[in-house]
mmJSON file of the N, C-alpha and C atoms, coordinates in Angstrom:
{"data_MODEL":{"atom_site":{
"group_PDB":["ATOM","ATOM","ATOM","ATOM","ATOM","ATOM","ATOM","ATOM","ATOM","ATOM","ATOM","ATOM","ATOM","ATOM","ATOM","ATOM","ATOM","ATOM","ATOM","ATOM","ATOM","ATOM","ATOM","ATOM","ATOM","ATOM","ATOM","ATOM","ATOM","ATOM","ATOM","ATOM","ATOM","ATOM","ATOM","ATOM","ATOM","ATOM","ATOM","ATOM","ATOM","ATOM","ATOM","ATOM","ATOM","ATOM","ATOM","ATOM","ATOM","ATOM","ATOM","ATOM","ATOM","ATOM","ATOM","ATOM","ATOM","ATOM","ATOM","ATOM","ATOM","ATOM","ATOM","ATOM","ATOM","ATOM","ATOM","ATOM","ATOM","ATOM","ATOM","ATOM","ATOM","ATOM","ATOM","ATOM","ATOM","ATOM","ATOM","ATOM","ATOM","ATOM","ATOM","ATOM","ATOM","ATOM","ATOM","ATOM","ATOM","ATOM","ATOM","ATOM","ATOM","ATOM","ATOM","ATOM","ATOM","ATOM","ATOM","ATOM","ATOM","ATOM","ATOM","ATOM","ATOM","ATOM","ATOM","ATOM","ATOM","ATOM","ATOM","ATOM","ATOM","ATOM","ATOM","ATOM","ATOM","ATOM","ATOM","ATOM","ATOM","ATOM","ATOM","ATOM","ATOM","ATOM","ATOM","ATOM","ATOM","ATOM","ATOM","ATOM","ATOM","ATOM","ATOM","ATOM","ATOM","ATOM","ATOM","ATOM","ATOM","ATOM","ATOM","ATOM","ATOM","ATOM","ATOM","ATOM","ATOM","ATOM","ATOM","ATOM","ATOM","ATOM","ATOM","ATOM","ATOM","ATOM","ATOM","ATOM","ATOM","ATOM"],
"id":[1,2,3,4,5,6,7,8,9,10,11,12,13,14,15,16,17,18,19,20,21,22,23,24,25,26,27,28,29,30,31,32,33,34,35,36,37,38,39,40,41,42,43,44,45,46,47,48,49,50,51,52,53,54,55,56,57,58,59,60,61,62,63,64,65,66,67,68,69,70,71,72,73,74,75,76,77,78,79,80,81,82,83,84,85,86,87,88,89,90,91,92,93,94,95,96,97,98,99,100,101,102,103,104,105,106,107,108,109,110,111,112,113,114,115,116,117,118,119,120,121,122,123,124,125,126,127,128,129,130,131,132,133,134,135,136,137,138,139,140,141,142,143,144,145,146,147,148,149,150,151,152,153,154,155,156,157,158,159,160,161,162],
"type_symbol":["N","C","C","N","C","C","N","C","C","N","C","C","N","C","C","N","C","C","N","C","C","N","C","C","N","C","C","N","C","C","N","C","C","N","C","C","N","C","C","N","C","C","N","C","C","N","C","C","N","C","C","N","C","C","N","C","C","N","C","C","N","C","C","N","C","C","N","C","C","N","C","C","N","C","C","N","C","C","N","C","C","N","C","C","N","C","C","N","C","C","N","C","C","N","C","C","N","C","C","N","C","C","N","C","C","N","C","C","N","C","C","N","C","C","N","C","C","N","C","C","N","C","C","N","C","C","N","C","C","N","C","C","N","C","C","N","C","C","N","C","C","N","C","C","N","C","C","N","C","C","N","C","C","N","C","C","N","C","C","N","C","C"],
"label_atom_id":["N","CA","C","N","CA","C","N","CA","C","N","CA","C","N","CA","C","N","CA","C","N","CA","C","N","CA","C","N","CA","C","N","CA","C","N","CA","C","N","CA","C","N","CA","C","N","CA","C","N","CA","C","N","CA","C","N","CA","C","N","CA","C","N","CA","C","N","CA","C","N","CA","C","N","CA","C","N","CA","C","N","CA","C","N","CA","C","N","CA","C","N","CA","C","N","CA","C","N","CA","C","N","CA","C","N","CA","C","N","CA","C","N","CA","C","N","CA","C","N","CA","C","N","CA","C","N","CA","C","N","CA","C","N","CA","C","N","CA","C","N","CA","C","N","CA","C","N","CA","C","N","CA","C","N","CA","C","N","CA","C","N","CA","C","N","CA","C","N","CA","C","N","CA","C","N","CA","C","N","CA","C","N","CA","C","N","CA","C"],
"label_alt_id":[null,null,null,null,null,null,null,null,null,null,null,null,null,null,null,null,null,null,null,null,null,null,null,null,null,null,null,null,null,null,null,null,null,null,null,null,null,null,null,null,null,null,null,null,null,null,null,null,null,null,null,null,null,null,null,null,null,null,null,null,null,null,null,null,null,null,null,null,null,null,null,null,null,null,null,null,null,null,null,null,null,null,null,null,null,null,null,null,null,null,null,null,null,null,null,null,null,null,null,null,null,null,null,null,null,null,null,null,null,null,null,null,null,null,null,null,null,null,null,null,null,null,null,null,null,null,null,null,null,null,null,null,null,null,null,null,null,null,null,null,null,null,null,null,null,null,null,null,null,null,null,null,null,null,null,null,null,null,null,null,null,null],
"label_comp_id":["UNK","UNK","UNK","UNK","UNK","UNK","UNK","UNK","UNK","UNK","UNK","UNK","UNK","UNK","UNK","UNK","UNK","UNK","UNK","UNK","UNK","UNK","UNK","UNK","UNK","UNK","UNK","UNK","UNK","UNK","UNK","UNK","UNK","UNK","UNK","UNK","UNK","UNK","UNK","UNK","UNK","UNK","UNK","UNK","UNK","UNK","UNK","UNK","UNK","UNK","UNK","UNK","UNK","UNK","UNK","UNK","UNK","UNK","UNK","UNK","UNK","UNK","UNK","UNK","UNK","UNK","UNK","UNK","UNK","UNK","UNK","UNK","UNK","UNK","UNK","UNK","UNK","UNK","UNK","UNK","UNK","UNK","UNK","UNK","UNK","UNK","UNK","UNK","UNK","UNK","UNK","UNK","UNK","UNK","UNK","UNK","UNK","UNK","UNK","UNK","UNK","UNK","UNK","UNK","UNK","UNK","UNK","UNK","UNK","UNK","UNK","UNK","UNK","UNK","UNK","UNK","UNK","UNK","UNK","UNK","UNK","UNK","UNK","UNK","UNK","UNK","UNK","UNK","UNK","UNK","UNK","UNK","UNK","UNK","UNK","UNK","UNK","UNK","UNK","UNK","UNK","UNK","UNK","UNK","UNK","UNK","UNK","UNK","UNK","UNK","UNK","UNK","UNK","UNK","UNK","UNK","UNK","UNK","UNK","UNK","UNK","UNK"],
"label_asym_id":["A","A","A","A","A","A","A","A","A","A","A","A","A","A","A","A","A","A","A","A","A","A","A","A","A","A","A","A","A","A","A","A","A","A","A","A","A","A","A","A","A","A","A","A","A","A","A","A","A","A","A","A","A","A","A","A","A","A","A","A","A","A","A","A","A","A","A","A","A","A","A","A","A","A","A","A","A","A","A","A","A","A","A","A","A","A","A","A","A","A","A","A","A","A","A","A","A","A","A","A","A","A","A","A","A","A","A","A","A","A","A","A","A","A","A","A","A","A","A","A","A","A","A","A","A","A","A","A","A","A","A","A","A","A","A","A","A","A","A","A","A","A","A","A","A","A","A","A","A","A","A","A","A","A","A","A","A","A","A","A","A","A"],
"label_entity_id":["1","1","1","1","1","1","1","1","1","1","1","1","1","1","1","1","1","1","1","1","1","1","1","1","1","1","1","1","1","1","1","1","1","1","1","1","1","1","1","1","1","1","1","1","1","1","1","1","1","1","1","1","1","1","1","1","1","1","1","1","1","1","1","1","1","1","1","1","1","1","1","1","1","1","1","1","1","1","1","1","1","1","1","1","1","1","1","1","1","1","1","1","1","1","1","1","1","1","1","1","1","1","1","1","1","1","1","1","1","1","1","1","1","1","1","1","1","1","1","1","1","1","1","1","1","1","1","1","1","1","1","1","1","1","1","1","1","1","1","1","1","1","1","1","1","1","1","1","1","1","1","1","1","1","1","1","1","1","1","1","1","1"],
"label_seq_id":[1,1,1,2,2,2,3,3,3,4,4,4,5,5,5,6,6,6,7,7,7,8,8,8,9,9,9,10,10,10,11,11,11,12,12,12,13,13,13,14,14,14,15,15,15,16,16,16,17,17,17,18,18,18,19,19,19,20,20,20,21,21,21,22,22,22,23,23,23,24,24,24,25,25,25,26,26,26,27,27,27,28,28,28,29,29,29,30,30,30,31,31,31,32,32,32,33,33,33,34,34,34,35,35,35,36,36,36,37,37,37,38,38,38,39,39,39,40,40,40,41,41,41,42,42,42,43,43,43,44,44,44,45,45,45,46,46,46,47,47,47,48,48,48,49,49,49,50,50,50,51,51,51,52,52,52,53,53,53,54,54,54],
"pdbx_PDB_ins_code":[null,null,null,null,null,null,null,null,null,null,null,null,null,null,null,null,null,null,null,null,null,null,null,null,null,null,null,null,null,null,null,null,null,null,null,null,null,null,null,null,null,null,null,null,null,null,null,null,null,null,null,null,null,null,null,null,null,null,null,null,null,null,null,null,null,null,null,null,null,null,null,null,null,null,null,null,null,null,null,null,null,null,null,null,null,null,null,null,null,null,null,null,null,null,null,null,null,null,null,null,null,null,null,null,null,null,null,null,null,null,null,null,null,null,null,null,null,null,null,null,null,null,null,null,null,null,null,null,null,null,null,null,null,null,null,null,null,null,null,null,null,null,null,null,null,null,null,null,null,null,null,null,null,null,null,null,null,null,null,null,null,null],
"Cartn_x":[29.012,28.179,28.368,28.178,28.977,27.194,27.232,26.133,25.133,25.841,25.631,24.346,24.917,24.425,22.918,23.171,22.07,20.865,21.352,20.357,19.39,19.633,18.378,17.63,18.621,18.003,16.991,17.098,16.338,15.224,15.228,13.958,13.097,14.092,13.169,12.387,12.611,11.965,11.61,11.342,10.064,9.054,9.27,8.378,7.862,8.471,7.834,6.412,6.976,6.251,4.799,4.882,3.814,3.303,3.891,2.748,2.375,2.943,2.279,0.576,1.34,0.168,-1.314,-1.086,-1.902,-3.087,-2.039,-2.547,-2.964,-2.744,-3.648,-4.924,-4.669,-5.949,-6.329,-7.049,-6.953,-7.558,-7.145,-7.368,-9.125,-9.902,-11.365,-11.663,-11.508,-11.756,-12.938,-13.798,-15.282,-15.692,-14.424,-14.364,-13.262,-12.58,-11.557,-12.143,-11.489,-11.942,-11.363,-11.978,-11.824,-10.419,-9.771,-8.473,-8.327,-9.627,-9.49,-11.429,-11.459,-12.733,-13.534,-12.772,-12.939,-14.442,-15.326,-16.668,-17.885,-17.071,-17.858,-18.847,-18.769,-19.377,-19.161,-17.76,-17.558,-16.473,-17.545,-16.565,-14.993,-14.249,-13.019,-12.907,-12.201,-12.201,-10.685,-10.283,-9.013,-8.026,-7.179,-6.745,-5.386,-5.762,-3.922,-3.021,-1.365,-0.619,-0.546,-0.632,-0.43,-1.513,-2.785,-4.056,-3.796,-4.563,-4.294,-5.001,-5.026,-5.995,-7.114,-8.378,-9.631,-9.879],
"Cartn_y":[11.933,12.869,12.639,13.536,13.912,13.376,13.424,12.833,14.261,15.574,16.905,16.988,16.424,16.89,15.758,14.33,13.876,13.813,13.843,13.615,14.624,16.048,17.14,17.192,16.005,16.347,14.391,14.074,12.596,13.772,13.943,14.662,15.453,16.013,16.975,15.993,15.253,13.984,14.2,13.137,12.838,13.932,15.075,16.234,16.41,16.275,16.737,16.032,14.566,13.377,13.391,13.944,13.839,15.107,16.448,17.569,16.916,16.186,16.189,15.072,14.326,13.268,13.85,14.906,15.644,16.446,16.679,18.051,17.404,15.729,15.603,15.157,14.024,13.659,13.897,15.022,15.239,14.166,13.609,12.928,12.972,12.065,12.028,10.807,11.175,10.077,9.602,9.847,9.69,8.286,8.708,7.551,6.526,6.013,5.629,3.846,3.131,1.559,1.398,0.806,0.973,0.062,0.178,-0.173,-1.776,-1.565,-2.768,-3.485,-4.542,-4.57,-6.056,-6.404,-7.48,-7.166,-8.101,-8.29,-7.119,-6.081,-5.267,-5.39,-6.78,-7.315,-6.951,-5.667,-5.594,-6.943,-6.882,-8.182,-7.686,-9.13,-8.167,-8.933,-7.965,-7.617,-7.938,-8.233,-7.886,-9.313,-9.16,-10.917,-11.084,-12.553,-13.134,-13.854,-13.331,-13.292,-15.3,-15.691,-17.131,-17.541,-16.916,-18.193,-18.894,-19.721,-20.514,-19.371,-19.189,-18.835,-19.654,-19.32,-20.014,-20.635],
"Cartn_z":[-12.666,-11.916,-10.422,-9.668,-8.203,-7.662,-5.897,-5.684,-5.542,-5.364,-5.05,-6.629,-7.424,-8.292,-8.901,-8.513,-9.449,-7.985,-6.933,-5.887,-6.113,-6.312,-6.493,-7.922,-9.016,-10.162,-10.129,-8.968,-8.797,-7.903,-6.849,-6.787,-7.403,-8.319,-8.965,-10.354,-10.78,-11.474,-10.851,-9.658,-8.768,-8.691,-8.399,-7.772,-8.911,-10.437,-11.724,-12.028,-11.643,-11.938,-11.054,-9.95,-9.054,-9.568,-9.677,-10.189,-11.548,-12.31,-13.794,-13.046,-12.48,-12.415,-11.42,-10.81,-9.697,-10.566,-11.983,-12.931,-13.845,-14.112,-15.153,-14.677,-13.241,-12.788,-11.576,-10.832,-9.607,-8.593,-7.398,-6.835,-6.452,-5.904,-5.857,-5.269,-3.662,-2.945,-2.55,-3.301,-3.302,-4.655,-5.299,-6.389,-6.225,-5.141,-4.907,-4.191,-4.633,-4.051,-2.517,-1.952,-0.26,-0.114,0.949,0.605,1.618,2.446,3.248,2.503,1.88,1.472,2.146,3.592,3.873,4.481,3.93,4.249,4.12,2.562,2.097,1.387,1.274,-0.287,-1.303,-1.512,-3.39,-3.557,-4.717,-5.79,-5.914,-5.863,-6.251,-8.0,-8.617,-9.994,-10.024,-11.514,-11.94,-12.281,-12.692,-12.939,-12.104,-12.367,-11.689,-12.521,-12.294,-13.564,-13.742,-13.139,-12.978,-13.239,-13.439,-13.71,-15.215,-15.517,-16.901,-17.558,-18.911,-20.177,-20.131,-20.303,-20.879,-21.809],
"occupancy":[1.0,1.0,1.0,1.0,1.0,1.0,1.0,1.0,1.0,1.0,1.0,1.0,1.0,1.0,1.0,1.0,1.0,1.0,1.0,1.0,1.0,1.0,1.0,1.0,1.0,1.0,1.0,1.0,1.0,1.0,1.0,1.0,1.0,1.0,1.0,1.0,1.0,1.0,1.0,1.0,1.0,1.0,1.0,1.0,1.0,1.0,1.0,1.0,1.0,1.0,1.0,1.0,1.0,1.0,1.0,1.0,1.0,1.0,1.0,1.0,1.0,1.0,1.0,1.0,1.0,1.0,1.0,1.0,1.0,1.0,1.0,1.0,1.0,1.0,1.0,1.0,1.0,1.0,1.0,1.0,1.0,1.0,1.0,1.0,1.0,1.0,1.0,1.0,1.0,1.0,1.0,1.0,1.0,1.0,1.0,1.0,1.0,1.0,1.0,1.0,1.0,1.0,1.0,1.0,1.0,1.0,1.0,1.0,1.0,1.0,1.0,1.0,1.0,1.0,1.0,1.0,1.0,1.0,1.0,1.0,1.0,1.0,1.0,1.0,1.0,1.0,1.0,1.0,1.0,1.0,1.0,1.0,1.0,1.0,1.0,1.0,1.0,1.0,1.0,1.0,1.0,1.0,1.0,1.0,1.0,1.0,1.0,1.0,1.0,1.0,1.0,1.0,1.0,1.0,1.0,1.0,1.0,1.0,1.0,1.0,1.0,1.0],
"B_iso_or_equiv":[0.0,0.0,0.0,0.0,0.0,0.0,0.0,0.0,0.0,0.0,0.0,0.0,0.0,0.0,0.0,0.0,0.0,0.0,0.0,0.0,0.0,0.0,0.0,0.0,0.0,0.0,0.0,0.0,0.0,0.0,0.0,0.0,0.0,0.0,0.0,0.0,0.0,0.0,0.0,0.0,0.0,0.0,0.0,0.0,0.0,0.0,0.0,0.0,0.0,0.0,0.0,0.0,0.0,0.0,0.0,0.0,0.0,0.0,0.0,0.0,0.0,0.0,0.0,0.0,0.0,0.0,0.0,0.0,0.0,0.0,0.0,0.0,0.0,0.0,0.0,0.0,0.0,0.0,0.0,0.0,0.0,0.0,0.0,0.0,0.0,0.0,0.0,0.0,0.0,0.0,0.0,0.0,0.0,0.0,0.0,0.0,0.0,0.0,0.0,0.0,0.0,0.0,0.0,0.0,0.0,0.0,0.0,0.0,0.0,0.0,0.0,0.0,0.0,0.0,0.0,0.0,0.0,0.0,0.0,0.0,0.0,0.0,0.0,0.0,0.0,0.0,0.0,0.0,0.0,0.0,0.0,0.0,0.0,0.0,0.0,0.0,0.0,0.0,0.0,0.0,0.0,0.0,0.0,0.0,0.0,0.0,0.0,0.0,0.0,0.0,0.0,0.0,0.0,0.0,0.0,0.0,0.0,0.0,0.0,0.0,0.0,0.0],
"pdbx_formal_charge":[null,null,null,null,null,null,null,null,null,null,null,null,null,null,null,null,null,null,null,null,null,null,null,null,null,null,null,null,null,null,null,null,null,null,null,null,null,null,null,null,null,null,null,null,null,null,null,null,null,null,null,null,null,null,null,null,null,null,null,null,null,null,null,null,null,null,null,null,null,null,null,null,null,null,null,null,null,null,null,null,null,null,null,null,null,null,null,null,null,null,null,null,null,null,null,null,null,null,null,null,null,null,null,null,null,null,null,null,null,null,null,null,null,null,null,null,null,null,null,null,null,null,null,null,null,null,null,null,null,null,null,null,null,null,null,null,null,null,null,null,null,null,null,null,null,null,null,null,null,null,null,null,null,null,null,null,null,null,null,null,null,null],
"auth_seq_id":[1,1,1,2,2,2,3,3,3,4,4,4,5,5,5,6,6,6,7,7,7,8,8,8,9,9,9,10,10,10,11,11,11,12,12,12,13,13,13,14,14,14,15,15,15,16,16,16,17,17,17,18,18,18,19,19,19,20,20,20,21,21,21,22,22,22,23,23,23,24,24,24,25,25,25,26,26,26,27,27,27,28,28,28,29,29,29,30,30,30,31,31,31,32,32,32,33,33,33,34,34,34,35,35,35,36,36,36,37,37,37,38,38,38,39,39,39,40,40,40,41,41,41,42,42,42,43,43,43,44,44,44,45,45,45,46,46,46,47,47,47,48,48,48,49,49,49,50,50,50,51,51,51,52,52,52,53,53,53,54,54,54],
"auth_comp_id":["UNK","UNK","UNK","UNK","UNK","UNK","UNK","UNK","UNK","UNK","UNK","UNK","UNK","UNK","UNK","UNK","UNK","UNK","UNK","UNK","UNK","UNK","UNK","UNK","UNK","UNK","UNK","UNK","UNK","UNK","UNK","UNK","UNK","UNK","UNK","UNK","UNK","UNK","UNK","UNK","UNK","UNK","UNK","UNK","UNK","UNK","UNK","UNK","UNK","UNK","UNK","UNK","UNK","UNK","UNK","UNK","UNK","UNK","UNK","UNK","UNK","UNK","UNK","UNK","UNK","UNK","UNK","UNK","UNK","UNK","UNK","UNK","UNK","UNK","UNK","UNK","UNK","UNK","UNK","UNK","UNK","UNK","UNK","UNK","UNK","UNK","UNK","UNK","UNK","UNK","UNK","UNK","UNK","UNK","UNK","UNK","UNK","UNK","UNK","UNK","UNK","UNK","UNK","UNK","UNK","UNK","UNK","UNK","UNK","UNK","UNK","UNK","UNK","UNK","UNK","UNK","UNK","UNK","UNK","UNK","UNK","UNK","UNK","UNK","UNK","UNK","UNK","UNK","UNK","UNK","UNK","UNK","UNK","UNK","UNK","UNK","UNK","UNK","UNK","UNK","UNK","UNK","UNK","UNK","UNK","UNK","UNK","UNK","UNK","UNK","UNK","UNK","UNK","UNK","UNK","UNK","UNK","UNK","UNK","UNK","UNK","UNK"],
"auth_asym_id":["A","A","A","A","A","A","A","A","A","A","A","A","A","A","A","A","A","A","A","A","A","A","A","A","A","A","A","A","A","A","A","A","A","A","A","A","A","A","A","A","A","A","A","A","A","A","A","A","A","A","A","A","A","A","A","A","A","A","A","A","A","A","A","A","A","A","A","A","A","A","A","A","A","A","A","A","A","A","A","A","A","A","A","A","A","A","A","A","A","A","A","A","A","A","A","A","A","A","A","A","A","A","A","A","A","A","A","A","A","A","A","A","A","A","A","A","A","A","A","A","A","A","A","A","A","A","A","A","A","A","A","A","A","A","A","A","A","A","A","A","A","A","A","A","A","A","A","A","A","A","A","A","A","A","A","A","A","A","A","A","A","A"],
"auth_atom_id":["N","CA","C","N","CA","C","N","CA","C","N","CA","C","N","CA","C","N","CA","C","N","CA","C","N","CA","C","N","CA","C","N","CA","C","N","CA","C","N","CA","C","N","CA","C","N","CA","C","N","CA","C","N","CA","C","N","CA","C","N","CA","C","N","CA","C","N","CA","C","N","CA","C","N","CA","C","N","CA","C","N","CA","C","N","CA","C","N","CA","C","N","CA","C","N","CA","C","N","CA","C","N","CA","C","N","CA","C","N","CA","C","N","CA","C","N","CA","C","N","CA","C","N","CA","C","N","CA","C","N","CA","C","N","CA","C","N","CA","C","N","CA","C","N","CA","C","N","CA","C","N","CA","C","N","CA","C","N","CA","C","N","CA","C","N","CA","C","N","CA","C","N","CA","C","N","CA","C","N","CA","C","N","CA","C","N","CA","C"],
"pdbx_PDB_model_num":[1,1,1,1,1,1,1,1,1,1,1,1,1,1,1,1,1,1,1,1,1,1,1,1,1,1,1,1,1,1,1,1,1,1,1,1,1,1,1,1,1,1,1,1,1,1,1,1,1,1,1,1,1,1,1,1,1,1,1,1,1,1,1,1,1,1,1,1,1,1,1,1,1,1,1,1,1,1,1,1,1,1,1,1,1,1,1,1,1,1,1,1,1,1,1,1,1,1,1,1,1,1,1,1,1,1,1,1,1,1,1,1,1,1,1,1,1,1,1,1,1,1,1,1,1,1,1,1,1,1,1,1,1,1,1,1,1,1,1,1,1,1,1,1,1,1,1,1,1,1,1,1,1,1,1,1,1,1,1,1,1,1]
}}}
């Protein structure tokens, strides 16, 4: 494959991928976690790949 040819069919993935994901869940930045949370007081949540098991 020539570059003429997979470069518009790599964007167009991409562009597919972002309307599918837009159309299944529309964005809602009212529900969105703050992106800087230093001294917000939310807990931070979620695990780390390196901690031990319990």
């Amino acid at each position: 494959m020539t570059r003429r040819l997979t470069a518009p069919l790599a964007l167009l993935f991409v562009a597919a991928v972002l309307v599918f994901d837009l159309a299944r869940t529309p964005p809602n930045p009212y529900h969105a976690p703050p992106m800087l949370a230093l001294g917000s007081g939310v807990a931070a949540t979620g695990g780390f790949c390196g901690a031990m098991p319990q």
